[in-house]
C-alpha positions as CSV (number, residue, x, y, z in Angstrom):
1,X,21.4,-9.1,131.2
2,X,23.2,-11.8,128.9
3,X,21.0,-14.4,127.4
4,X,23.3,-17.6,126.7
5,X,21.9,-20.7,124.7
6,X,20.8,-23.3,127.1
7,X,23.7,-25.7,127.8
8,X,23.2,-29.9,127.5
9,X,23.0,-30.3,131.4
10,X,20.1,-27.5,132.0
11,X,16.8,-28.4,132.6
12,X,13.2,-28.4,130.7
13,X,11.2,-26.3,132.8
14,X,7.3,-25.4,132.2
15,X,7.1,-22.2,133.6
16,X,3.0,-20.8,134.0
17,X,0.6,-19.3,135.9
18,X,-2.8,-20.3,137.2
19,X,-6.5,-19.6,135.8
20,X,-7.4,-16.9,137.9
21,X,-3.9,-15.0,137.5
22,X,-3.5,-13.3,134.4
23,X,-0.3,-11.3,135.4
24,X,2.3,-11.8,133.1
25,X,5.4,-9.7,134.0
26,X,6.5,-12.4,136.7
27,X,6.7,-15.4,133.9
28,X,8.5,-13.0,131.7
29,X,11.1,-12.6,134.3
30,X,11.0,-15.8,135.0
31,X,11.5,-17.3,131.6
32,X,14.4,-14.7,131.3
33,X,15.9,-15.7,134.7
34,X,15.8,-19.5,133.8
35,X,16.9,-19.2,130.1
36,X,20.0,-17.0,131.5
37,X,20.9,-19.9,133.7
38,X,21.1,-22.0,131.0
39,X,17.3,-24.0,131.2
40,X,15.1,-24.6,128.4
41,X,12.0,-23.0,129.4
42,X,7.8,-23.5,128.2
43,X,6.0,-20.3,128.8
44,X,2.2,-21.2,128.9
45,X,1.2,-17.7,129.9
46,X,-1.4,-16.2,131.8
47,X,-4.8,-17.6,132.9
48,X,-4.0,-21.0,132.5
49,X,-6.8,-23.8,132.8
50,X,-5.7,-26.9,135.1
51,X,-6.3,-28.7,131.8
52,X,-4.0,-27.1,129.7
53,X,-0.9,-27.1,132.5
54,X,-1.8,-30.8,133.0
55,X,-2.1,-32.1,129.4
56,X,0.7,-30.3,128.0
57,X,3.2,-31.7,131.2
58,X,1.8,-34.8,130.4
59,X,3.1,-34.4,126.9
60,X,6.5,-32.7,127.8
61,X,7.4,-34.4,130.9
62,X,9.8,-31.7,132.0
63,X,12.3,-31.7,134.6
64,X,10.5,-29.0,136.8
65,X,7.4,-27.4,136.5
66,X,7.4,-23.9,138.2
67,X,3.7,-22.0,139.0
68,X,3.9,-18.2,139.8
69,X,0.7,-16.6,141.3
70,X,0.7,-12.3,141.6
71,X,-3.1,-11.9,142.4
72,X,-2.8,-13.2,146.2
73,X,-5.2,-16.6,145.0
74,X,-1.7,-19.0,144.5
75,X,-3.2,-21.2,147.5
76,X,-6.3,-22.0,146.0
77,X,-5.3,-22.2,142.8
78,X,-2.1,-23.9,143.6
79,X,-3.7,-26.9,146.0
80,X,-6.0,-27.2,143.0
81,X,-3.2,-27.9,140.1
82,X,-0.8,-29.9,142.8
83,X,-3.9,-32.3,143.3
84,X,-4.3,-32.4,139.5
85,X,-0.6,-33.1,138.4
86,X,0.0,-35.7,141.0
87,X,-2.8,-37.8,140.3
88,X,-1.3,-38.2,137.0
89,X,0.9,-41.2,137.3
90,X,3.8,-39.7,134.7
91,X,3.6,-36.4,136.7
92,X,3.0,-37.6,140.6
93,X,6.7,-37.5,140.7
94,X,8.2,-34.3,139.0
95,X,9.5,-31.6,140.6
96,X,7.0,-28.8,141.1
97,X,7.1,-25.3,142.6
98,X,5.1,-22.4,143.0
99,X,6.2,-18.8,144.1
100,X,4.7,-15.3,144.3
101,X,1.6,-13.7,146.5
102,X,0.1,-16.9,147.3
103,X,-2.3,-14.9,150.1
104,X,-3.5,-11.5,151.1
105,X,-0.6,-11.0,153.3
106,X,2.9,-12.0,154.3
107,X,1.1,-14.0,157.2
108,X,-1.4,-16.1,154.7
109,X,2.1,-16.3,152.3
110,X,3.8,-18.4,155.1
111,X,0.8,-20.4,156.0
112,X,0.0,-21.3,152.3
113,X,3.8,-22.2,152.1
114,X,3.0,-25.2,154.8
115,X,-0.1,-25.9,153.5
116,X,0.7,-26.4,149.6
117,X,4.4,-28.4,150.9
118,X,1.9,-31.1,152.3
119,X,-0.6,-31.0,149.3
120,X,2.8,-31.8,146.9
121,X,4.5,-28.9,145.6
122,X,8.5,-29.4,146.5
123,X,9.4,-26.2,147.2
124,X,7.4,-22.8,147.5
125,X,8.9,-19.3,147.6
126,X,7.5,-16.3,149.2
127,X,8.5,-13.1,150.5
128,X,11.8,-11.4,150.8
129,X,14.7,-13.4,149.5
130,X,12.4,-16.0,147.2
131,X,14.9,-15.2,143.7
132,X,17.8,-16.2,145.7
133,X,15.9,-19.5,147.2
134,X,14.9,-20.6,143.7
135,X,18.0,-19.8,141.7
136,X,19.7,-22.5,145.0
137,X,17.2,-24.7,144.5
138,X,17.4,-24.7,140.6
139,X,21.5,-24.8,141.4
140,X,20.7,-28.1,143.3
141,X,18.1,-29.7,140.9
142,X,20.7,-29.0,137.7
143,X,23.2,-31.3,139.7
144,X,21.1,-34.0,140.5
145,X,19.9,-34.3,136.7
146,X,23.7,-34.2,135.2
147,X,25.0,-36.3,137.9
């Protein structure tokens, strides 16, 4: 894998996980993934309180804010932090996914993907083929910011 410096028209993602997940490994991939593509990525780590994920968007407004959940609690957790970032009025409207094990089982994956799409989140990504979803969707959101 070939890191490149992140060009002008990538974006300033905050890339974290939850307070009850403290896996790491997916935002290390993640941060590699995104910084390969040319984005300028925030890594707040594992075990993240709502407070922290809110307060430091608030401060760094990014251009997309991307939750990963391993531990099979992402809808809980996730409907939590979505209700928390869009009651903020400088965050209601910035992009914001979550991917991973968001349930138990492929089943509770697909119907926590409905569920947190109408609670806020943008986009979620689940299951077999979620890489190549994001890295479209991150392919889209990099040409509506340079255009």
């Amino acid at each position: 894998m070939t890191l490149t410096a992140a060009a002008p028209e990538g974006l300033d993602i905050v890339v974290s996980t939850m307070a009850s997940d403290a896996h790491t490994w997916n935002l290390v991939f993640l941060q590699l993934l995104l910084e390969e593509l040319g984005h300028r990525v925030t890594n707040l780590g594992a075990c993240v309180p709502d407070d922290l994920i809110v307060d430091h968007c608030r401060r760094a407004r990014p251009d997309l804010i991307v939750l990963s959940s391993v531990n099979g609690h992402g809808r809980l957790d996730g409907q939590r932090v979505i209700d928390r970032l869009r009651a903020v009025p400088e965050l209601a409207a910035t992009p914001t996914v979550i991917g991973g094990k968001l349930g138990i089982s492929d089943e509770a994956d697909a119907q926590a993907g409905r569920a947190l799409r109408e609670a806020g989140f943008d986009e979620v990504f689940t299951g077999m083929g979620a890489i190549e979803r994001f890295r479209a969707y991150l392919a889209e959101r990099t040409s509506a910011v340079a255009a």
